[in-house]
Structure formats: C-alpha cells, structure tokens
C-alpha positions as CSV (number, residue, x, y, z in Angstrom):
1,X,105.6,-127.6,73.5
2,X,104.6,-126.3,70.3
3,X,105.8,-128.2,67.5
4,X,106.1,-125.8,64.2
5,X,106.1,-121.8,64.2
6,X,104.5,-119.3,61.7
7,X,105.5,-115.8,62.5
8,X,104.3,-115.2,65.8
9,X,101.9,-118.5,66.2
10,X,103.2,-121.6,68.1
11,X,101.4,-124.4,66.5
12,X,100.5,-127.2,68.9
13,X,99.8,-131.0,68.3
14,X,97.7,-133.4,69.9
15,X,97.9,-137.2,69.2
16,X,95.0,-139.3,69.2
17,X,96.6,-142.3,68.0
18,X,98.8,-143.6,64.8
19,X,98.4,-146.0,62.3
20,X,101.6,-147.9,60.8
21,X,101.3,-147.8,57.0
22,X,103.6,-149.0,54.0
23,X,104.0,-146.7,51.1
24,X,102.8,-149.6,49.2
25,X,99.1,-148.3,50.0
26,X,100.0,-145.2,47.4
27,X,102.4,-146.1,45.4
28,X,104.6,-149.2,43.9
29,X,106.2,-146.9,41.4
30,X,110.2,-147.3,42.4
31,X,111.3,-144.8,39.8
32,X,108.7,-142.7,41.2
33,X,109.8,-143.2,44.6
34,X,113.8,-143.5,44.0
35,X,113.3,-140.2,42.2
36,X,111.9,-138.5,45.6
37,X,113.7,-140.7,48.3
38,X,116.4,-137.9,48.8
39,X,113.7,-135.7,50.5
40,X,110.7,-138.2,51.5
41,X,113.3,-140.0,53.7
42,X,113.8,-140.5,56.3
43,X,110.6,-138.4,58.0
44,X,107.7,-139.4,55.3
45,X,109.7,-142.8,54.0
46,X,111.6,-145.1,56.2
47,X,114.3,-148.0,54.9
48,X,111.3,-150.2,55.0
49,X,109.0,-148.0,52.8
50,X,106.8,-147.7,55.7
51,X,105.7,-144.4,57.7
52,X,103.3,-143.9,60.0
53,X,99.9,-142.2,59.3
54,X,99.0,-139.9,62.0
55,X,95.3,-138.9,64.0
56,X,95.9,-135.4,65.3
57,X,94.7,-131.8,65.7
58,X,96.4,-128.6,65.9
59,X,96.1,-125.9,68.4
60,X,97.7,-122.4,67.7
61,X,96.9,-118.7,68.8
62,X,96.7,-115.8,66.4
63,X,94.4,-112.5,66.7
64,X,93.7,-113.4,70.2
65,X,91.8,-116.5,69.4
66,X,92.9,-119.9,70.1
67,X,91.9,-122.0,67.1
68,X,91.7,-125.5,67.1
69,X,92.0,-127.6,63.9
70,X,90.5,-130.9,63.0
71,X,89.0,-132.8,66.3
72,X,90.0,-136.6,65.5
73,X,87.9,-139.5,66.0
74,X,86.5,-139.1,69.7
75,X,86.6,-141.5,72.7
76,X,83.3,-144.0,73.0
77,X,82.2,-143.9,69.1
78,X,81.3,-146.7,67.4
79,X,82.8,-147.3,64.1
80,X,83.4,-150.0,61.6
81,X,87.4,-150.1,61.5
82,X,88.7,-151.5,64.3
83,X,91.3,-149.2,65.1
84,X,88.6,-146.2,65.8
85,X,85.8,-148.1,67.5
86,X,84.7,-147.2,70.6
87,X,88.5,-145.4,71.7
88,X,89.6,-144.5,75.1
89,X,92.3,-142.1,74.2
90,X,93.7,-139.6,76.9
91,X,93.1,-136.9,74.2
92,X,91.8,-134.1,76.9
93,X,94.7,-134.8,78.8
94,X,97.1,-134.4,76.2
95,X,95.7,-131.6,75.4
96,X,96.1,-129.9,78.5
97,X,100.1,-130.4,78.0
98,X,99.9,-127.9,75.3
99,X,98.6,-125.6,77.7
100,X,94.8,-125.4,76.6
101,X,91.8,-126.6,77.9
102,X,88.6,-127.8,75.9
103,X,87.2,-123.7,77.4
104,X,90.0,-121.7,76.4
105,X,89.0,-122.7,72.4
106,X,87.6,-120.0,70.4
107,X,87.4,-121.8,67.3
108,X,86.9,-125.2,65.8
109,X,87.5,-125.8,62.7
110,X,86.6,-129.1,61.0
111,X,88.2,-129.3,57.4
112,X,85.3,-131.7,56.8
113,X,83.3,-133.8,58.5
114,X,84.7,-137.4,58.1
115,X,84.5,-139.6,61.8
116,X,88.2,-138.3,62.5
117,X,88.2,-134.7,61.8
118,X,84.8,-134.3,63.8
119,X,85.0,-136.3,66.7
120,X,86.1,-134.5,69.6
121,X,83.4,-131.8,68.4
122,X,81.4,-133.9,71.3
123,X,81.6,-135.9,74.1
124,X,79.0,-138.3,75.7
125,X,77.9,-136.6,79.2
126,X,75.3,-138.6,80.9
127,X,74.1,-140.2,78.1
128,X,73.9,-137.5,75.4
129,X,76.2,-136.6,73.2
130,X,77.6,-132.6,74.1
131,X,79.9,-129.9,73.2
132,X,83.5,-130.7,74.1
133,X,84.4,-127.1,73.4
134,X,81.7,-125.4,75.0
135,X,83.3,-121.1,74.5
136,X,84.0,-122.2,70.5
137,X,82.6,-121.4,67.5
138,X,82.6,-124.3,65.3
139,X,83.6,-123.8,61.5
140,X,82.1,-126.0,58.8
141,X,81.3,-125.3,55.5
142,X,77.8,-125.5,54.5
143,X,78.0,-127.9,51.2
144,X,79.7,-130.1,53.5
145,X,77.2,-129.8,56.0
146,X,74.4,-130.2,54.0
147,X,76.3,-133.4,52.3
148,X,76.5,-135.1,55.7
149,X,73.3,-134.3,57.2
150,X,69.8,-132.6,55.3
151,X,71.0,-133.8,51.7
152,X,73.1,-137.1,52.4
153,X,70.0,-139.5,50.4
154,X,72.0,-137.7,47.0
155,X,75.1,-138.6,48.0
156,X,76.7,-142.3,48.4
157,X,76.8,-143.8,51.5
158,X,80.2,-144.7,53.0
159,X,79.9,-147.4,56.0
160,X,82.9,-145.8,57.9
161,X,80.7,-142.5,58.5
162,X,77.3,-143.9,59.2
163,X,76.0,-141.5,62.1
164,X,78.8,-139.5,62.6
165,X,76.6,-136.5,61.9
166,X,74.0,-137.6,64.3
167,X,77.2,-137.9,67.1
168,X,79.4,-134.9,66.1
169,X,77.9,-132.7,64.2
170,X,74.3,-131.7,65.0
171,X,74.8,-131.8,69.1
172,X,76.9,-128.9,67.8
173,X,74.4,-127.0,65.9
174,X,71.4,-127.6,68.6
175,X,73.7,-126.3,71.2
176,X,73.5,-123.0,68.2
177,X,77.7,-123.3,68.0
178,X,78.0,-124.4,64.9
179,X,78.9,-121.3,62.0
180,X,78.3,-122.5,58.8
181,X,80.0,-120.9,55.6
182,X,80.7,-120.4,52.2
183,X,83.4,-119.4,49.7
184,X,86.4,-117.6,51.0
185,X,85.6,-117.3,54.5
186,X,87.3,-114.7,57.2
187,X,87.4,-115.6,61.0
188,X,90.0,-113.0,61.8
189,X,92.5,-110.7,60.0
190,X,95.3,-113.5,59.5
191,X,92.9,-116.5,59.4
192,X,90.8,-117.4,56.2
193,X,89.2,-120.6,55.6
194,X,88.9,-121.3,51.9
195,X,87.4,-124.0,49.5
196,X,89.5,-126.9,48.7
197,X,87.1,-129.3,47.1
198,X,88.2,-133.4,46.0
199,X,88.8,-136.0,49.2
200,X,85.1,-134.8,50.2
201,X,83.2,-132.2,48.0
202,X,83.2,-129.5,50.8
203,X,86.4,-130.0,52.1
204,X,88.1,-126.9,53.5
205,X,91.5,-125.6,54.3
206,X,93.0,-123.0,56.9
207,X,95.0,-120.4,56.0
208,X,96.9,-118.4,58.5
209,X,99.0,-115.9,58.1
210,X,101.4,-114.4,61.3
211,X,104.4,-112.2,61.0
212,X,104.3,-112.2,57.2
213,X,104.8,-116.3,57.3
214,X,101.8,-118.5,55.6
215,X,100.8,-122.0,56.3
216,X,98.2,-123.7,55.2
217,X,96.2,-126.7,56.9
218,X,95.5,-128.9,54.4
219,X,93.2,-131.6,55.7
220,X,93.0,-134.4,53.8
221,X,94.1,-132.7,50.4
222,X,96.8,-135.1,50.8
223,X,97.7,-138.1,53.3
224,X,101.1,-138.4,51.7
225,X,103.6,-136.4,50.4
226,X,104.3,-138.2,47.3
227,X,100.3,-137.4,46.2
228,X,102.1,-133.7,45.8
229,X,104.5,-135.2,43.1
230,X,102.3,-137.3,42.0
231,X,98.6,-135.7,42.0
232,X,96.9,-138.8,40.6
233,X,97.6,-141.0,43.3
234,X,94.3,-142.2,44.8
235,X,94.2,-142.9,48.7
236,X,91.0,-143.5,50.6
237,X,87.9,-142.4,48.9
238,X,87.9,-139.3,47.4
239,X,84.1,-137.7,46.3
240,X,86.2,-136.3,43.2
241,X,89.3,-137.6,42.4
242,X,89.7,-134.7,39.5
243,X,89.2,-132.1,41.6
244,X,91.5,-133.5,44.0
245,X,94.4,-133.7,41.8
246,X,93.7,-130.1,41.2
247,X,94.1,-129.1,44.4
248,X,97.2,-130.9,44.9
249,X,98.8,-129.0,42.3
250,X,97.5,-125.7,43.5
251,X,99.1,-127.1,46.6
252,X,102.3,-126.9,45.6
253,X,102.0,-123.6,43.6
254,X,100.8,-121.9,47.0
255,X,103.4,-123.1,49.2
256,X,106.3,-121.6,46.5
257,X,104.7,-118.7,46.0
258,X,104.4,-117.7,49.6
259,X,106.8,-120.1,50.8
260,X,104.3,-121.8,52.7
261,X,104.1,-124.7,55.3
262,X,101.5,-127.3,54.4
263,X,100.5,-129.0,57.3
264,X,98.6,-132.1,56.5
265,X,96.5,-134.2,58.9
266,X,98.1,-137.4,59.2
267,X,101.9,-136.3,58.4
268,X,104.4,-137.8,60.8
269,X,107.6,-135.4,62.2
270,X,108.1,-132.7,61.0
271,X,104.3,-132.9,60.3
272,X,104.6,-130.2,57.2
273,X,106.2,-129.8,53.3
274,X,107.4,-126.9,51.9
275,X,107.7,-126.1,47.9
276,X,110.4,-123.8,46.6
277,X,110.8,-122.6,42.8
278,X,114.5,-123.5,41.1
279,X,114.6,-122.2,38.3
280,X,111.7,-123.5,36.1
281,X,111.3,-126.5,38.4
282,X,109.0,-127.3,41.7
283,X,110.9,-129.1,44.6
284,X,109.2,-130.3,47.8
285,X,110.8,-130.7,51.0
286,X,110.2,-132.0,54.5
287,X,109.7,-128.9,56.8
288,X,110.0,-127.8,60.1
289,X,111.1,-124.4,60.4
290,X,111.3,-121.1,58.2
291,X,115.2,-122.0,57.4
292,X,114.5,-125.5,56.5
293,X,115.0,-124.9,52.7
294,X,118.1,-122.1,52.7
C-alpha cells in the first residue's frame, strides 16, 4: 500500500525499525515550539513533546524504473549504538508487501552514505558481503564517495561509521553497480538528483516530478520539522552546519514554489511537509496528499 502520491507515482515505505525521541533533543525553546504546535502536532509533536524518529526507505515507480531511496542500516552489521548493531529486521519481507522484490529495483539511490542510508546496499551471502539489489544501478555522488572511502584520512573520523564503506559501499562498486555523479544529475526525464550539501558534504537529494506534482527526498537535510522553522537547530553531526542551514531554507523556498512534498528520512505519518506562501509569509504544514493545504 503506497503511502503518499505524486502525480502518477505511488510512493512506498519500508520500516526498518524506529527510535522514540523527545523534541527536547532539538529544541527547548517553548515560544519556538508554542508558536508551531498548531501544525507540528499531533503527527511531528505529541502531548508529551515526544515523536518517533523513523529508519525507512522509499520505493516508487516513475519512467518505468522502480527507484528505491535510501537503504537503512542492514541486518548483521556491527555498529557502535546499540539500537543498529548487528539487526535482524524482516526488511526483505516487508518489502515484498509493497509489491517489489530486491530484482525488480532499477535504481538505488543513497542520499549519502551514513550506516543507515547504505545498508541494505549489501547483504552477507556465505560470508561476503554482496549486492542486495543485484538489476540496480546504485546512485552516489562522488564527493561523497570519495569522502567515505579513497579520501577519508582528510576528513574526521566519526565512530558510528567505521567500515561501513568496506560493508556497503565498495561490494557495490566491485560488483561495477555503483554510478557515481556530480552536480545536477538526470537518471530519467522526471528524476534528477541534485546537490544538497551540510549533514554530510556530499549529501544529495531526489527530485521527482510525475503528473506536474514535485517532491523532493530530502535525506537528512532535516530530521525534524521544526529545523525548517528554525534552520539553526543542530541535530546529529553535521560536516557543515552553515551549509546546512542553507539548505534548509532553500527547503522551504522549493516546496512553495512548486508546492512540493518534502519527504524526509526519519519523519513519522504523514512522513512529508509542505510550504505554502501567504502573503509575504512562509507556513509549513504536515502533508499527506495534494489537497492537504486547500
């Protein structure tokens, strides 16, 4: 069952697992948060202040490819966090319910290439670690790439991804699957992968556009809708926090303009926000469906 529409693409979702949070983590500005309550809640803010942060991918069709977005963590992975190491998630299977298998994918793209938006690029088969999507081609950008694996001795080290390039990323490119690109990137006449630089310096996003509709997959651009108010408000580690806030704001301009879904990575239901222009002023809301803000 496909879980938001754009034009003529269903977009699926596939949980790998969730993560309870408290807004706390973001934010303990109550005007700030008063101020936005009317729309956060009760989808992205419950009565406790808490949400939950999601680990998912999405699946849609458009062009006659079937694309898949952001491949989680990964079963049997070691990692430093508890709630990621070594997982035995029915992911496949859950997969399957959306009416895809790991063949039909076309394309994978990774919107960069932290453990849980690279995971499922692999799977460990009699000791190695192999394709999951054997048929696909898998999108990454190159300065992310290169930041992860040939030119990571520049770049800080950050505990939570030690050798996830090694697991899900270079099986990938041995198996020659892997595309590699740069700048504003066409895959097919309605999907364009473009720069969006800040969480990690060559983060990417997805833009599709079906039927005259536009969304955009965002990554981790933002983990929470208040960052779109809000631009400045750090979460994880971003590699540039003042590039980040910059994208966040472009964010926001895109969605008006083209009255666009942004469809995060780790939203909850309804899993997207949509900006609309009122007079001089930007307003967010939590959206579902192209009627959502009439």
């Amino acid at each position: 069952m496909s879980v938001l529409t754009v034009g003529e693409a269903q977009i699926h979702r596939v949980e790998e697992l969730r993560i309870p949070n408290t807004i706390a983590y973001f934010t303990e500005d109550e005007d700030l948060l008063a101020a936005n309550r009317h729309w956060l809640a009760p989808h992205f803010l419950d009565e406790n202040d808490s949400f939950d942060l999601v680990f998912q991918s999405w699946i849609f069709e458009a062009d006659d490819r079937v694309v898949l977005v952001d491949p989680c963590t990964g079963n049997g992975k070691p990692h430093p966090v508890p709630f990621f190491d070594n997982l035995e998630v029915p992911f496949i299977e859950r997969m399957s319910e959306t009416g895809y298998r790991p063949e039909d994918i076309d394309l994978v793209v990774c919107s960069h290439l932290h453990h849980d938006h690279c995971g499922w690029n692999t799977q460990l088969r009699d000791g190695k670690w192999m394709p999951t999507f054997p048929n696909a081609r898998y999108i990454m950008r190159r300065s992310e790439f290169e930041r992860w694996g040939p030119q990571r001795d520049r770049h800080p080290v950050f505990d939570y991804n030690e050798s996830v390039f090694e697991r899900s990323v270079q099986p990938v490119v041995d198996a020659g699957l892997a595309e590699l690109v740069s700048g504003s990137h066409r895959l097919t006449a309605g999907i364009v992968v473009e720069p969006a630089p800040g969480h990690t310096l060559g983060h990417q996003m997805l833009h599709l556009v079906s039927g005259g509709q536009h969304a955009f997959f965002t990554g981790d651009c933002f983990h929470h809708p208040i960052q779109l108010v809000e631009p400045a408000i750090p979460f994880g580690d971003a590699e540039d926090l003042e590039q980040a806030i910059a994208m966040r704001r472009k964010l926001v301009e895109l969605s008006a303009d083209n009255g666009a879904l942004l469809i995060a990575a780790h939203l909850p239901a309804p899993y997207a926000v949509r900006a609309r222009r009122e007079g001089g002023d930007l307003h967010l809301a939590a959206a579902g469906t192209q009627e959502d803000l009439k």
